[in-house]
C-alpha positions as CSV (number, residue, x, y, z in Angstrom):
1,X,161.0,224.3,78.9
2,X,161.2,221.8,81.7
3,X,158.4,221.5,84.4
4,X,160.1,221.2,88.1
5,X,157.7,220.1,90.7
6,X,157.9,222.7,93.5
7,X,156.7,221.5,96.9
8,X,156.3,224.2,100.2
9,X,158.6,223.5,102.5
10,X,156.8,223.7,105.8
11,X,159.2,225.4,108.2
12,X,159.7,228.5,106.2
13,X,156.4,228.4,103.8
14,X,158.3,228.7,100.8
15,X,158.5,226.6,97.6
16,X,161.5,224.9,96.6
17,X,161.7,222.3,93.8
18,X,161.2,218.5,95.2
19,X,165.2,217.1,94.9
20,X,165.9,219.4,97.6
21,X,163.5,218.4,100.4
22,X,162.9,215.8,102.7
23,X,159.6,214.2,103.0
24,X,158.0,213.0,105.5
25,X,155.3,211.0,106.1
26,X,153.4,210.5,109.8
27,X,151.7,207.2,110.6
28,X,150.0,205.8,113.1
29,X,153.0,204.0,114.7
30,X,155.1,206.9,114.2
31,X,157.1,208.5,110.9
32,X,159.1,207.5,108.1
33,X,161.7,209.9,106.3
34,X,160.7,209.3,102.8
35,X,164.0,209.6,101.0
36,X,162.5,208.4,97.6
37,X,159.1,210.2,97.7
38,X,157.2,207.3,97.2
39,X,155.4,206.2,100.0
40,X,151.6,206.3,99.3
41,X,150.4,208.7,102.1
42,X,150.5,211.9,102.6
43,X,153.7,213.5,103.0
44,X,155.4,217.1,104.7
45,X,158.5,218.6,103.3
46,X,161.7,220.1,105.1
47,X,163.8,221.7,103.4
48,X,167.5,219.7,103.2
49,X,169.5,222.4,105.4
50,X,171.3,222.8,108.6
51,X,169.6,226.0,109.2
52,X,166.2,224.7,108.5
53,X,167.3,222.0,111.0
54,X,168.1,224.1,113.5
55,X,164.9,226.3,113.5
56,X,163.2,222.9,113.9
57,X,165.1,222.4,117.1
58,X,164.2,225.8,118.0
59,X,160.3,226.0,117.4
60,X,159.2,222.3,117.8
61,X,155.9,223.5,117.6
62,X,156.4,223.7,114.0
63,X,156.1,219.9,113.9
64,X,153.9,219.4,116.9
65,X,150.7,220.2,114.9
66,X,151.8,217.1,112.5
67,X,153.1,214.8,115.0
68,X,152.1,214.2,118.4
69,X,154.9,211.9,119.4
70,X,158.6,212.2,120.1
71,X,160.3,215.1,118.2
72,X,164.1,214.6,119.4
73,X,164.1,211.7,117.9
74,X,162.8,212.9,114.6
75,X,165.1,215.8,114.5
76,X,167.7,213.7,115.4
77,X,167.0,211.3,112.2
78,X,166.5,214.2,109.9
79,X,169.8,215.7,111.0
80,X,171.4,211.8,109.8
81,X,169.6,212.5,106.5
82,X,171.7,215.6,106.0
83,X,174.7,213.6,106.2
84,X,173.5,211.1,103.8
């Protein structure tokens, strides 16, 4: 049997395996949408969904604890990852 790497997703605190999450990663000069979960630094998931998305629009509190800058634009970069 195959071991999948779970990760917790942290809009709905559940675990999901890795290929189907978004990472992201919060610097000092702002964020980077880690596509290829390799930056060395450590790294939130999302969940790649609409709904998930859409809660984050909703509740952008969820994020604020993270990230104290601009969240529009981070939703609005997430949401261009979905269409990717």
């Amino acid at each position: 049997m195959k071991y999948v790497v779970e990760r917790m997703d942290i809009v709905s605190k559940k675990r999901y395996p890795l290929l189907k999450l978004i990472r992201i990663v919060f610097t000092d000069d702002g964020y980077i949408i880690d596509v290829n979960h390799k930056v060395k630094s450590r790294g939130y998931y999302i969940l790649k969904d609409s709904d998930t998305i859409s809660i984050l629009k909703k509740k952008p509190k969820i994020i604020s604890r993270y990230y104290k800058g601009d969240i529009s634009d981070l939703i609005n970069d997430l949401e261009k990852c979905l269409t990717n």
